[in-house]
C-alpha distance (Angstrom), angle and dihedral (degrees) to the residues before:
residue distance angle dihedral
X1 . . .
X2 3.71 . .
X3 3.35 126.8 .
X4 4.24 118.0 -113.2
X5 3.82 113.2 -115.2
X6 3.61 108.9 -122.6
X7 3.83 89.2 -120.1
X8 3.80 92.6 53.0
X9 3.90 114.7 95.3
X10 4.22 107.0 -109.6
X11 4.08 84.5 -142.1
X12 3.44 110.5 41.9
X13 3.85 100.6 17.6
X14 3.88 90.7 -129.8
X15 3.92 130.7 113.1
X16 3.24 111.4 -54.6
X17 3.94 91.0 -161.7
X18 3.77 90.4 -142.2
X19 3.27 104.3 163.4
X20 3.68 103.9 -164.7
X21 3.99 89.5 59.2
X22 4.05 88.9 45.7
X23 4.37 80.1 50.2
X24 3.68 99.2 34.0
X25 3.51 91.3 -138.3
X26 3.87 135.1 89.4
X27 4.08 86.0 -136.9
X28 3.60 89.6 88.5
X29 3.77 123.9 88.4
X30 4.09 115.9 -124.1
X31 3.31 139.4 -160.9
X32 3.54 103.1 -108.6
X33 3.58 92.7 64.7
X34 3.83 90.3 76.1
X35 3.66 106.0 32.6
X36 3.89 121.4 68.9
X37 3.59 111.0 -120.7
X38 4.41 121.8 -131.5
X39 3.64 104.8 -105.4
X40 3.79 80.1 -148.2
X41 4.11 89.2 61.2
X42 3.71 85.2 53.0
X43 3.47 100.4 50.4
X44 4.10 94.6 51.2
X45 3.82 84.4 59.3
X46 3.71 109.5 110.6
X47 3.82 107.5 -118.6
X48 4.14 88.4 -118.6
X49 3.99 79.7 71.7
X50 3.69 104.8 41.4
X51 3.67 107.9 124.4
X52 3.59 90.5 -3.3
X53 3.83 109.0 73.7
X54 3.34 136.9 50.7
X55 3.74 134.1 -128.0
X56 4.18 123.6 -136.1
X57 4.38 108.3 -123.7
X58 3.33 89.4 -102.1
X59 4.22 106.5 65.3
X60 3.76 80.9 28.4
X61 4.12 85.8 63.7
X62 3.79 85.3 50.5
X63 4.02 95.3 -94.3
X64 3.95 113.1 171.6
X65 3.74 111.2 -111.5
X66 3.47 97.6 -147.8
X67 4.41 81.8 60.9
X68 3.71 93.5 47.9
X69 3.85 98.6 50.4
X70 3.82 88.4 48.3
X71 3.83 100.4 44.8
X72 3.65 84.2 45.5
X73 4.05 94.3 44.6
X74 3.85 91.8 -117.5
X75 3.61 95.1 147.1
X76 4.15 129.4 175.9
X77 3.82 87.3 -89.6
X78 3.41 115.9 157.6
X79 4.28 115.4 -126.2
């Protein structure tokens, strides 16, 4: 099993544009300090990633998961 990036999204596998990971440095502003965050998105995080990983915009907007691996062709395949 690989191991998630800490810029990849734990939900949706996608960017998670965070850009304090991208910086490596909590002196950068992010997006999620401006945008409220789905209480659903939350919840669907395992509790391994609570307070640890960060969600992309779009499951943070309450995005289905299931739509975002398949617009992004992030299929069931087996690596």
């Amino acid at each position: 099993m690989k191991a998630r990036s800490i810029t990849e999204c734990p939900l949706c596998g996608n960017s998670n544009h965070c850009a304090p990971a991208q910086a490596g440095s909590f002196d950068v502003d992010c997006w999620c300090m401006h945008t409220p965050v789905s209480r659903e998105a939350l919840a669907r995080l395992p509790d391994a990633e609570r307070g640890k990983a960060c969600i992309c915009p779009a499951c943070a907007a309450g995005a289905d998961v299931v739509e975002l691996k398949a617009s992004e062709g992030l299929g069931d395949d087996k690596e």
